[in-house]
N, C-alpha and C positions, 0 to 999 in steps of 0.2 A: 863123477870126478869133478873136483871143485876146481875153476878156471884161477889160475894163476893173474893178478893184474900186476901192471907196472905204470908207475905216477903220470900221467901228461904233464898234468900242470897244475899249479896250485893260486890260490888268489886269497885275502881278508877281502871280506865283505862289512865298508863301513857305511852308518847311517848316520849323515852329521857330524858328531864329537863323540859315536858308541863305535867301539868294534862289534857287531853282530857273530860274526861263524867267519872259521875257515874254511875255505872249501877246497878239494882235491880230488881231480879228474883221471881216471885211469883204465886203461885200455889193456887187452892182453897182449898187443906188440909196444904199448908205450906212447902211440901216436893215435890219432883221430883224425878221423876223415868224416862228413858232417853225413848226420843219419847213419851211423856205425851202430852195428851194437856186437858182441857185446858190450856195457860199457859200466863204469862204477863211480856215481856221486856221491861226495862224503863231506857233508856238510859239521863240523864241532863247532859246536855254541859257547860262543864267548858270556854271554849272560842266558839267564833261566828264562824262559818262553813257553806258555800256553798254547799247549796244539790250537788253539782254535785263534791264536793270530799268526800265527805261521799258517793256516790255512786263508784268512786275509790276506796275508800278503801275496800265498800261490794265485789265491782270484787276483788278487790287485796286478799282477805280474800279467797274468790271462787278458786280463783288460791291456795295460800296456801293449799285448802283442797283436791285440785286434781279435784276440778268439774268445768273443764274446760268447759263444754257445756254451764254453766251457765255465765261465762265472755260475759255482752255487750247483754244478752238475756232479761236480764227485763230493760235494762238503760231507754226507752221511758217511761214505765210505772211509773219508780220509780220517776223518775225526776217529773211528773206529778205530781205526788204525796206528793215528800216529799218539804218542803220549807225550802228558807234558814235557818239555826237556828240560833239564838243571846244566849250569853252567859247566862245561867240560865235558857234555857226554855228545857223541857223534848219530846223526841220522844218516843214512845211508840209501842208494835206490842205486840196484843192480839190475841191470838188465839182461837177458841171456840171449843166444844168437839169432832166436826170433825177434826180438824185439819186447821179449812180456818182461815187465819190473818187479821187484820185490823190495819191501823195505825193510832195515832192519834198524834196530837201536842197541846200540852196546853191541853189535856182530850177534843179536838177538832176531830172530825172524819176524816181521811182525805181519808179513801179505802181502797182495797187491791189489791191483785192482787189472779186474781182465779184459774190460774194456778195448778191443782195439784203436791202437794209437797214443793209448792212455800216454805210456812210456815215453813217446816223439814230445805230445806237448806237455809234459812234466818235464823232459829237461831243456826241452826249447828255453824254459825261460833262463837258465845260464846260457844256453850254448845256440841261441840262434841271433843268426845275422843284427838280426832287430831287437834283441834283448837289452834293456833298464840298464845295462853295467856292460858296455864293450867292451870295458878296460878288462873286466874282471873275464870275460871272456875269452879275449885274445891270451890272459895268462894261465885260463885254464885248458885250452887246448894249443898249446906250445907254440901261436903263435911270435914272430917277433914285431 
C-alpha cells in the first residue's frame, strides 16, 4: 500500500542571484517531529545540474555538518543513481517507517542506498538543527 503524504512545508533554495530547486517536506499526518520517518523530500530544479555536482554539494553539505566520514563515502552509489537533472524535473528521497530511503526522478524509482542511517544524514542536511539554510528549514518543517 503506497503511503499517502501531506505537504509540511515548502522553501526556494537560492544561491546568490540563482534560484536553484524548490523544495517540499511531507509527512503522512502533515507535521514532523525531528528523526520521523516516514518522510518525503522533493526537491524541483530550477536550472539543469550534473548529478555529479549535486553530489558536491551533498559532500559539501556533509562537510558543513561536521560528518566528515561521510565526504566521498556514497559518491559511487549516488552517482549510480542519481541522473543528470534538466530544469523543472523533481528528485525526490522517500523514506519508509524504518528509516530506509528511495530515490526517485519524475515518480520514477531510481534505489537507494541501504547503508544504515544513510537516510538520517541525507536529509540532515535540509532538516537538521545545524543545516547551511535555517531559513529554509524552519519553512520546510512548518516551523513559525
Amino acid at each position: 500500500m503506497a503511503i499517502e503524504f501531506k505537504t509540511v512545508g515548502q522553501s526556494r533554495f537560492q544561491y546568490y542571484f540563482w534560484d536553484v530547486y524548490d523544495a517540499t517536506l511531507a509527512t503522512p499526518s502533515g507535521t514532523y517531529k525531528s528523526a520521523q520517518h516516514p518522510v518525503k523530500l522533493s526537491l524541483t530544479y530550477l536550472r539543469d545540474f550534473a548529478a555529479k555536482d549535486i553530489l558536491n554539494a551533498t559532500n559539501e553539505q556533509w562537510q558543513h555538518l561536521g560528518k566528515v566520514e561521510l565526504i566521498g563515502k556514497y559518491d559511487q552509489q549516488l552517482l549510480s543513481l542519481w541522473p543528470d537533472i534538466k530544469e523543472g524535473e523533481t528528485l525526490s528521497f522517500v523514506t519508509d517507517a524504518q528509516g530506509h530511503g528511495v530515490f526517485y526522478h519524475q515518480q520514477k524509482k531510481l534505489g537507494g542506498v541501504e547503508a544504515k542511517g544513510f537516510a538520517n544524514d541525507f536529509l540532515a542536511i535540509w532538516l537538521s538543527a545545524d543545516t547551511s539554510e535555517p531559513t529554509m528549514r524552519k519553512q520546510l518543517i512548518g516551523a513559525q
